[in-house]
C-alpha positions as CSV (number, residue, x, y, z in Angstrom):
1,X,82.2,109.1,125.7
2,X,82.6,105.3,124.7
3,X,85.4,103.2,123.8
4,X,87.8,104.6,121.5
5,X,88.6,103.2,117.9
6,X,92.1,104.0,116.2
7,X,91.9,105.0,112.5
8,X,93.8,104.3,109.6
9,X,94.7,105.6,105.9
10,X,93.9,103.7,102.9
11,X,97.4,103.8,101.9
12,X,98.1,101.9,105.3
13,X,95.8,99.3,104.7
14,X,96.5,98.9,101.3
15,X,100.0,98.1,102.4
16,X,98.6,95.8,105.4
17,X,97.0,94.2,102.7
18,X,100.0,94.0,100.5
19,X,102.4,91.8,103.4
20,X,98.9,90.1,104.2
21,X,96.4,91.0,106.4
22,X,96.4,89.0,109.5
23,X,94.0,86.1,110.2
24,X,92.9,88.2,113.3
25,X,91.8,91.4,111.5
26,X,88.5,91.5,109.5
27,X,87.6,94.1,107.2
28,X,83.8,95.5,107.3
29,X,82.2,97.5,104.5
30,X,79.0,99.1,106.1
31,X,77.7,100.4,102.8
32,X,74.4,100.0,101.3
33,X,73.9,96.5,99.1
34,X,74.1,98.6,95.6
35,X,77.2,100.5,96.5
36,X,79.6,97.3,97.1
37,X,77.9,95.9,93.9
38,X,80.3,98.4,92.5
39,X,82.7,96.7,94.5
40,X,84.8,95.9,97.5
41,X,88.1,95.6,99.0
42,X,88.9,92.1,99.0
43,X,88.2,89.9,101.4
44,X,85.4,92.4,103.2
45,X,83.0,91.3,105.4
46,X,79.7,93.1,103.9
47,X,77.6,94.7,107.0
48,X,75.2,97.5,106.5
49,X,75.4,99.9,108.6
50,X,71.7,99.9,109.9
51,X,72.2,95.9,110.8
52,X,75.1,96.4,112.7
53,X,73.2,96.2,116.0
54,X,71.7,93.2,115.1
55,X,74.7,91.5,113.7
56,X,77.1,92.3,115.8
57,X,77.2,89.2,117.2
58,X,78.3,87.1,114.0
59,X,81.5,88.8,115.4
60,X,84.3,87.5,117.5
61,X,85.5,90.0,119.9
62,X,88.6,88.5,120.2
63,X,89.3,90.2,116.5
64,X,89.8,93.9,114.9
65,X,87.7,94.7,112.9
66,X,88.8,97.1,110.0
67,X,85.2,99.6,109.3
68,X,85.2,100.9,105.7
69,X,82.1,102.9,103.9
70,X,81.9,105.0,100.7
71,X,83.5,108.7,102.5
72,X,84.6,107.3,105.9
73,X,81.4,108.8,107.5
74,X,79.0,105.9,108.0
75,X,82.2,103.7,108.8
76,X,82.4,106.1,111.7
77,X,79.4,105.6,113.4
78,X,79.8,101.9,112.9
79,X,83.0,102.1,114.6
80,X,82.0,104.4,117.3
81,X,79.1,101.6,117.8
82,X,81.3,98.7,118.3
83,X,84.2,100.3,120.3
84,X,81.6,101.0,122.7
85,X,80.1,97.0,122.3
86,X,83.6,96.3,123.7
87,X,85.5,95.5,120.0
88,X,88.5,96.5,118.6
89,X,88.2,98.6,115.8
90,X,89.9,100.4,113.4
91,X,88.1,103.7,111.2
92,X,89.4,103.4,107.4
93,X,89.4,107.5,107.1
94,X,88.3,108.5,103.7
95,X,86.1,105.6,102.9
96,X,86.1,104.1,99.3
97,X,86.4,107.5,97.3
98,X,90.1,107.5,98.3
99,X,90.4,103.5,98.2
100,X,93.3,102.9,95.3
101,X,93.6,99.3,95.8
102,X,92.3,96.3,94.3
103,X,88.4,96.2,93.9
104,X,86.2,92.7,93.5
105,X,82.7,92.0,92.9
């Protein structure tokens, strides 16, 4: 067993979002390239999921990074990846479907 990751709701980070994220947490939407053409959470970082490995150095480990994918699923695997690469992460459980917030392009 890795590193662990914590998890939140979307409600939580909706409200995160709300009072302002802060400067040191970075959202990451590991979906494919034509699912966040139907949109993202504002301000996401878009990573696919199969160029995390490869990536994963574009990020700053002294950051959390917030994983978000289309069920929660994907996100999950991403998260479970960089916990044990040594970053702080956060699962967003439920993934887009249950996203109410703001969407943008």
């Amino acid at each position: 067993m890795g590193e662990s990751y914590g998890t939140i709701t979307t409600d939580e980070l909706q409200e995160q979002l709300e009072r302002g994220l802060s400067e040191d947490t970075v959202i990451i939407d590991v979906r494919e390239d034509e699912e966040v053409e139907t949109g993202m959470i504002p301000g996401a970082k878009h990573i696919r999921l199969g160029t995390l490995p490869e990536r994963c150095e574009e990020l700053d480990r002294d950051k959390t990074y917030i994983m978000v994918c289309r069920s929660g699923r994907r996100s999950e695997k991403a998260s479970e990846f960089l916990a044990e690469q040594g970053f702080k992460v956060i699962n967003m459980e439920g993934g887009m479907l249950k996203w109410r917030g703001a969407i943008e392009a």
